[in-house]
C-alpha positions in Angstrom: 0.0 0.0 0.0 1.4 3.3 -1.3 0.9 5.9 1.4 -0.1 9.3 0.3 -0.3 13.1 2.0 -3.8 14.0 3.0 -5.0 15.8 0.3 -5.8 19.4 2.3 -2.4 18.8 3.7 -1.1 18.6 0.3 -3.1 21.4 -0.8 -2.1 23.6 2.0 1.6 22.9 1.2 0.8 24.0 -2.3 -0.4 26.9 -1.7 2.2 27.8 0.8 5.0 26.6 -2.2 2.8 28.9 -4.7 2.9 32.5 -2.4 6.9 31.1 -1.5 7.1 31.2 -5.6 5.3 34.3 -6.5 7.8 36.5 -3.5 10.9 35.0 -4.3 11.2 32.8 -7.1 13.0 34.9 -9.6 15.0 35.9 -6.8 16.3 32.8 -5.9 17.1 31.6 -9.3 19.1 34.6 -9.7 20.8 33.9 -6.3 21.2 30.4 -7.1 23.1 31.2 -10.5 25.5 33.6 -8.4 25.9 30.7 -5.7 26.7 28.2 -8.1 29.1 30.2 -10.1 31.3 31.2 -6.8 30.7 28.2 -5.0 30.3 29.6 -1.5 28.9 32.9 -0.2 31.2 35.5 0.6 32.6 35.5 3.6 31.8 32.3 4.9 34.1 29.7 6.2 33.0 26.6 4.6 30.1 24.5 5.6 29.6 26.2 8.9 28.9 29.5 7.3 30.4 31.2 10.2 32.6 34.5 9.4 36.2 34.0 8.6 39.7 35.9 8.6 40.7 33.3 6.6 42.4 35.2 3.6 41.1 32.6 1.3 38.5 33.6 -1.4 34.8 31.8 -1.6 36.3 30.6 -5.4 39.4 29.3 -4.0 37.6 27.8 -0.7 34.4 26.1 -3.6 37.5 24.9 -5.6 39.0 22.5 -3.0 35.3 21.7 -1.3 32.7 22.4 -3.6 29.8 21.8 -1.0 26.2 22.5 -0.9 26.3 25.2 -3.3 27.4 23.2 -6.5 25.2 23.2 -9.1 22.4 24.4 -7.5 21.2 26.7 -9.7 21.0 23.2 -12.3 18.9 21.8 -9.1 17.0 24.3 -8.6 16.0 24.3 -12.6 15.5 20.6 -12.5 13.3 21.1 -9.3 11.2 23.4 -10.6 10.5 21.4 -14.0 9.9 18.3 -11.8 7.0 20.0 -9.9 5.4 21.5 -13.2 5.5 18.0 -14.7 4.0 16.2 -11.2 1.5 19.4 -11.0 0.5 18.3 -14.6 0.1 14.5 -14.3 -2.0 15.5 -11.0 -4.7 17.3 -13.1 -4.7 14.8 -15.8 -4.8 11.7 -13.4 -7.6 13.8 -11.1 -9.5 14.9 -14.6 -9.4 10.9 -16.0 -10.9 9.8 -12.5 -13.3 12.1 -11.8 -14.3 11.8 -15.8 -14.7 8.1 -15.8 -15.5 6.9 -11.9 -19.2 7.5 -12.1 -20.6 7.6 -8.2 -22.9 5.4 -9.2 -21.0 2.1 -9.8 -21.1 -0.2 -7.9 -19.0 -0.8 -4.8 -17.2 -4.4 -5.2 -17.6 -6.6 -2.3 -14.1 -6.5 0.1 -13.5 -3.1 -1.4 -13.7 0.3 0.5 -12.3 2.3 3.3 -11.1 1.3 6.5 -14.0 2.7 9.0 -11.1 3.0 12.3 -7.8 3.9 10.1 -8.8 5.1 6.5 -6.9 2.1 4.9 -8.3 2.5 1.4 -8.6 -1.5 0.8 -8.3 -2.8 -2.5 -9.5 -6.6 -2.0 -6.9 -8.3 -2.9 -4.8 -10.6 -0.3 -6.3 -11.4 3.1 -4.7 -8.2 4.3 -5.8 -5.8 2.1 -9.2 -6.4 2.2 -12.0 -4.7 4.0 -14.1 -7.2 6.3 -17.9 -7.1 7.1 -17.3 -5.2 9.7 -16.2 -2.0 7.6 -12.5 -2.7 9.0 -9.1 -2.9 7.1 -7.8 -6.7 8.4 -5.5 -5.0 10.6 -7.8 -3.0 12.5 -10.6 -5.6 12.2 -7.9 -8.0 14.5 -7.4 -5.4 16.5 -11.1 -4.7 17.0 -11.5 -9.0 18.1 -8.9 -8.3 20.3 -9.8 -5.4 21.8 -13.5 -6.7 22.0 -12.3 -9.6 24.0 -10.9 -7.6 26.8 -13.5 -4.7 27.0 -16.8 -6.4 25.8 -17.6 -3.6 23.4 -19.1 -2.7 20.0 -17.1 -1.5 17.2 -18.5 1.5 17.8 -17.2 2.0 21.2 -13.8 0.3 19.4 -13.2 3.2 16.9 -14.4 6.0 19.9 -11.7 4.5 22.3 -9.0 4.1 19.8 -9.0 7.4 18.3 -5.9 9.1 17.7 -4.0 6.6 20.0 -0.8 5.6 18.1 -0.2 2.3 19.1 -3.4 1.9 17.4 -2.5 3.5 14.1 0.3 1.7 14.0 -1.0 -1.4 13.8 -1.3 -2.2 10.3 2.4 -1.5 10.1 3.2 -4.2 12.8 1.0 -6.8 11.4 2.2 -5.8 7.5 6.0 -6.2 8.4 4.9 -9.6 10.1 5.5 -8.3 14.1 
């Protein structure tokens, strides 16, 4: 199972990366192009950036240790042209399901979302599958297990498990065979 940001997470972060791009964008490519052509900032003594009497020049010091600094206006480029390309397979892929996943097809049995953990379950393999009870398998043992000791519904299961990691974690423990 491929796990994925929260979409209004995402989108947040987005946005956030959009308003950084729109301030200072151009700015930084044209700082990044400096960077990378001297290597190091003036003034600074290597990696620790702190201020140096060193008589050495930030050319001479990026020609011995080129550092964080190479190339990264090359980086930067490459960056930005990977997030253009991912923002554009992200509309096509949203447009192609949102085209052709009508909401009124029908739901195939063992296939849905996890009620307790939001597992989206794919029914295939015993562990990917969504039981009866609206549960992933991994929350679905939990839920027998925890029904055991507390005499509970799976109601009161979800409610007292909410937001407690040991319980979010246990698709992880049970997927990596603990």
């Amino acid at each position: 199972m491929i796990h994925h940001p929260v979409p209004s997470i995402l989108a947040r972060n987005l946005r956030q990366l959009a308003d950084r791009l729109d301030d200072q964008g151009n700015r930084a490519i044209r700082q990044a192009q400096v960077l990378a052509a001297r290597g190091w900032p003036a003034s600074t003594n290597g990696t620790d950036g702190g201020r140096s009497s060193d008589p050495t020049t930030s050319t001479e010091r990026a020609a011995l240790n080129p550092g964080p600094y190479d190339d990264i206006d090359n980086r930067l480029a490459q960056q930005l042209s990977l997030a253009w390309h991912c923002c554009l397979e992200l509309h096509a892929s949203i447009d192609m399901i949102l085209a052709h996943a009508n909401d009124d097809d029908p739901i195939p049995p063992l296939v849905g979302v996890c009620d307790r953990c939001g597992l989206i379950c794919k029914g295939s393999g015993s562990s990917n599958r969504l039981h009866g009870s609206g549960l992933c398998h991994a929350c679905n043992e939990a839920w027998r297990r925890w029904q055991r000791k507390n005499q509970g519904t799976r109601n009161d299961f979800i409610a007292a498990t909410a937001g407690d990691a040991g319980y979010d974690n246990i698709r992880r423990r049970l997927a990596k065979g603990a």
